[in-house]
VMD Tcl script that draws the C-alpha trace (Angstrom):
set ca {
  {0.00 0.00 0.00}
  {2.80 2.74 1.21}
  {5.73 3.42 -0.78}
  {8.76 5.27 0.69}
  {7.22 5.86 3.87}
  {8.70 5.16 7.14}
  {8.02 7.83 9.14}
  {5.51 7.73 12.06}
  {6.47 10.56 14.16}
  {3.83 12.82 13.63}
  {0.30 10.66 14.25}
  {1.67 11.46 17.89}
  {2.68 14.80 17.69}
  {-0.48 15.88 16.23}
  {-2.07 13.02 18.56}
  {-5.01 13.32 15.67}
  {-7.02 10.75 17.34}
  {-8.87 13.60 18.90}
  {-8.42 16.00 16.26}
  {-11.46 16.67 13.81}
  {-11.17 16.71 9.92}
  {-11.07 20.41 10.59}
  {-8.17 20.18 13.24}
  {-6.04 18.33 10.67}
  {-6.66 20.32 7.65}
  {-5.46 23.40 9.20}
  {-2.24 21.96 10.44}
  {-1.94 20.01 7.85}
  {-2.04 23.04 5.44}
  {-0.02 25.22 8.21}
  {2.97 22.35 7.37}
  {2.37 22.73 3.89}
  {2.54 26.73 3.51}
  {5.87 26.93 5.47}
  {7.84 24.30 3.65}
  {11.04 25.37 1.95}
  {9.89 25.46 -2.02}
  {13.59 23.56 -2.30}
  {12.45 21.12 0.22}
  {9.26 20.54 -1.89}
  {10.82 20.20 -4.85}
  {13.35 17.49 -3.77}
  {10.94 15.67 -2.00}
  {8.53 16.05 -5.34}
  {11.72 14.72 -7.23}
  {11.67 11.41 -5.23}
  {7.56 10.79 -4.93}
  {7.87 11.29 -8.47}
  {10.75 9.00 -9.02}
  {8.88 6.14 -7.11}
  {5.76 6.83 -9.02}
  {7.32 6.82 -12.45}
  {9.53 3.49 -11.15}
  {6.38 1.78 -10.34}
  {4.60 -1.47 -12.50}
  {1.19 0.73 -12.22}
  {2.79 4.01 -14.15}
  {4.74 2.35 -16.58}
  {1.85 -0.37 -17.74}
  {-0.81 2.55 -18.02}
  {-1.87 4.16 -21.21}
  {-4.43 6.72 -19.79}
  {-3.45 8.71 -16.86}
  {-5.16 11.79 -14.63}
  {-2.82 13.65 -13.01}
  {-3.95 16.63 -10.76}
  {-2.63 20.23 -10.82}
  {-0.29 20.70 -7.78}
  {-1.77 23.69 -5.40}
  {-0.60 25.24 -2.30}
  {1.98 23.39 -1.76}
  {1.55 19.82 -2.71}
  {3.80 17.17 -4.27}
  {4.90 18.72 -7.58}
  {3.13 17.58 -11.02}
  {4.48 19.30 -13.73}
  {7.22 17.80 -14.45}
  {5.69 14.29 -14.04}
  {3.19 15.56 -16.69}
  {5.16 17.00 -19.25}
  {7.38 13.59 -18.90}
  {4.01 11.44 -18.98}
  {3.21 13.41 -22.41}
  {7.07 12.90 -23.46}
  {6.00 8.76 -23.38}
  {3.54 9.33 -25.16}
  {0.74 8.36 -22.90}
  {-2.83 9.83 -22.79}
  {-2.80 12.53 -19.57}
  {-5.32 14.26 -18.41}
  {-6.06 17.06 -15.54}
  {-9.42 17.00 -14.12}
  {-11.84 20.35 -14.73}
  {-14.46 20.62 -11.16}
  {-17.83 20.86 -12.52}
  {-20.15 23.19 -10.05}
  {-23.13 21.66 -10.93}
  {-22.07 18.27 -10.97}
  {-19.26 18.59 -7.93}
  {-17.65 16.04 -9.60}
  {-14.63 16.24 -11.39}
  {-14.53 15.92 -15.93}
  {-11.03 14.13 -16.95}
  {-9.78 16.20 -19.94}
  {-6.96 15.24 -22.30}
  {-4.11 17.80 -22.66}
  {-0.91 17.75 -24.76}
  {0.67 20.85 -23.52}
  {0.66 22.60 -20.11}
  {1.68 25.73 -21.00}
  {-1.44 26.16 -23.94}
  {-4.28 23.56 -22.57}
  {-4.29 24.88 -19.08}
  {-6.32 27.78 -17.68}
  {-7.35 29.04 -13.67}
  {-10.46 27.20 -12.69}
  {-12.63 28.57 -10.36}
  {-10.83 27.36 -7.18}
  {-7.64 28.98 -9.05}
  {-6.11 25.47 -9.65}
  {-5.67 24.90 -12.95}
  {-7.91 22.96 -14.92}
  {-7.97 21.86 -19.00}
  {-9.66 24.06 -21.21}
  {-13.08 22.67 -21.51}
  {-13.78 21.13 -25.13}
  {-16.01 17.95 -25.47}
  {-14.20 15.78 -28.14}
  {-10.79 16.08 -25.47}
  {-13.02 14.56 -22.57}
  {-12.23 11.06 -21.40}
  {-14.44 8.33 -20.17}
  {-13.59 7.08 -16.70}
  {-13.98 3.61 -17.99}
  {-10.72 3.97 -20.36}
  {-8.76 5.51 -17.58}
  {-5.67 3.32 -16.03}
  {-4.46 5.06 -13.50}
  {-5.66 8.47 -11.12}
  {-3.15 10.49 -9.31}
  {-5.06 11.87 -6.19}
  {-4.43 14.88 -4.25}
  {-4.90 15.17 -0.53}
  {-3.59 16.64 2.65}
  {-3.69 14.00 4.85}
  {-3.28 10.13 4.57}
  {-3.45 7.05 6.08}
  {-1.46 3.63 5.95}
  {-4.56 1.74 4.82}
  {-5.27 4.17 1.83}
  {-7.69 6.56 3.59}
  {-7.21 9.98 2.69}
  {-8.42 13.75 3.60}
  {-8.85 16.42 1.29}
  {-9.72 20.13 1.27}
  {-13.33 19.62 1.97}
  {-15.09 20.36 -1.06}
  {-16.28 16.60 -1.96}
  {-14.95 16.19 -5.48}
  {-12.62 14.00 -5.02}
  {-14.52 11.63 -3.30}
  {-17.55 11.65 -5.54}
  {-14.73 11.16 -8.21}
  {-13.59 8.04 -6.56}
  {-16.75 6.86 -5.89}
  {-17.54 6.71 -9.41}
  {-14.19 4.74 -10.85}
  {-14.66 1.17 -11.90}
  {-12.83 -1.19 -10.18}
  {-9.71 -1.56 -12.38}
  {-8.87 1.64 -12.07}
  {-5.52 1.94 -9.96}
  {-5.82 5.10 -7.54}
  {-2.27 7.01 -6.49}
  {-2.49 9.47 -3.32}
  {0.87 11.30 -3.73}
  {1.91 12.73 -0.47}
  {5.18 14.10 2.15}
  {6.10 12.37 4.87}
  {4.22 14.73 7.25}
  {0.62 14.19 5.26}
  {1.11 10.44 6.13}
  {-0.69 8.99 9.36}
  {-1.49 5.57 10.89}
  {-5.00 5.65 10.94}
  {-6.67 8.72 9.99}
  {-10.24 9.36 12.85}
  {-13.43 9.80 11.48}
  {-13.37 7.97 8.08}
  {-16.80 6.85 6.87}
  {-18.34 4.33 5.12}
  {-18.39 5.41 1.97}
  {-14.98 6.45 1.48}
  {-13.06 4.86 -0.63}
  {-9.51 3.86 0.27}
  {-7.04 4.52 -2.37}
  {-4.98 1.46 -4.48}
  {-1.23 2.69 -3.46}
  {0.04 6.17 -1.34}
  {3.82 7.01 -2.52}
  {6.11 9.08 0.16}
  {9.52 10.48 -0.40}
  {9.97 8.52 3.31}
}
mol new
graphics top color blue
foreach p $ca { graphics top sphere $p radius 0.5 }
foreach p [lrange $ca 0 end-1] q [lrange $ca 1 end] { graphics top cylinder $p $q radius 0.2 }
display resetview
């Protein structure tokens, strides 16, 4: 399930047991803001490294990457390398209506890409780039806060996990996330969550 992580310090620093979803989304995004941008970086380098190392990447045709925001493990560079071997990527668009998430084929970062509404950004929208969940081979999930069994926290908003919800089963899910997003057991995990496939760590 974990790659690269070894790690446990912080489950009892931040004792989240008796933390709410709240609790750990603030510090969790407090850790994020004031991390060196060279300290991202090489720890992006090596997530990356593991990702692009693993059976998962290099067997899938049809990858969704996300946009890295505020912070989070790099994905541009994976991206642009994804595109150099010549494998279908795509960045998701956040549909308002919907609140679920469109995956939309790009080519080229610096012409396909446009601020979205949460000022991440998203593909521009056009319907003959969209692709169907069903062809997709691997999803490279955001979050701020994981757990060894593939749990995961995000910002709040939902799209993600209606997103996840909706994959078929094939589909092999990647949380991407520092050493300080990862956590034992994560509190207040429901039902219907849906644990991700694989979480890679720089460690």
């Amino acid at each position: 399930m974990l790659k690269g992580f070894k790690n446990r310090g912080l489950q009892k620093i931040l004792d989240v047991d008796n933390l709410t979803k709240a609790d750990i989304r603030q510090k969790i995004q407090s850790l994020l803001r004031n991390q060196k941008e060279e300290e991202r970086l090489n720890k992006s380098q090596i997530i990356g490294a593991i990702l692009q190392d693993s059976l998962e990447y290099q067997q899938a045709q049809n990858i969704l990457f996300y946009a890295s925001f505020k912070g989070e493990v790099e994905t541009f560079d994976l991206i642009n390398t994804a595109i150099d071997h010549k494998k279908t990527v795509a960045l998701p668009i956040a549909d308002q209506k919907t609140k679920g998430l469109v995956p939309v084929r790009i080519t080229n970062i610096q012409k396909d890409l446009s601020r979205g509404s949460y000022g991440i950004l998203e593909p521009h929208h056009h319907p003959d780039n969209i692709i169907e969940v069903t062809s997709l081979n691997v999803v490279v999930v955001p979050g701020l806060a994981f757990d060894r069994k593939g749990n995961r926290l995000g910002r709040g908003a939902g799209f993600y996990d209606r997103f996840l919800r909706s994959l078929p089963s094939h589909v092999c899910t990647i949380g991407l996330a520092f050493d300080f997003q990862i956590f034992d057991t994560l509190p207040l995990i429901e039902e219907h969550d849906i644990p991700l496939s694989k979480i890679i760590s720089n460690g």
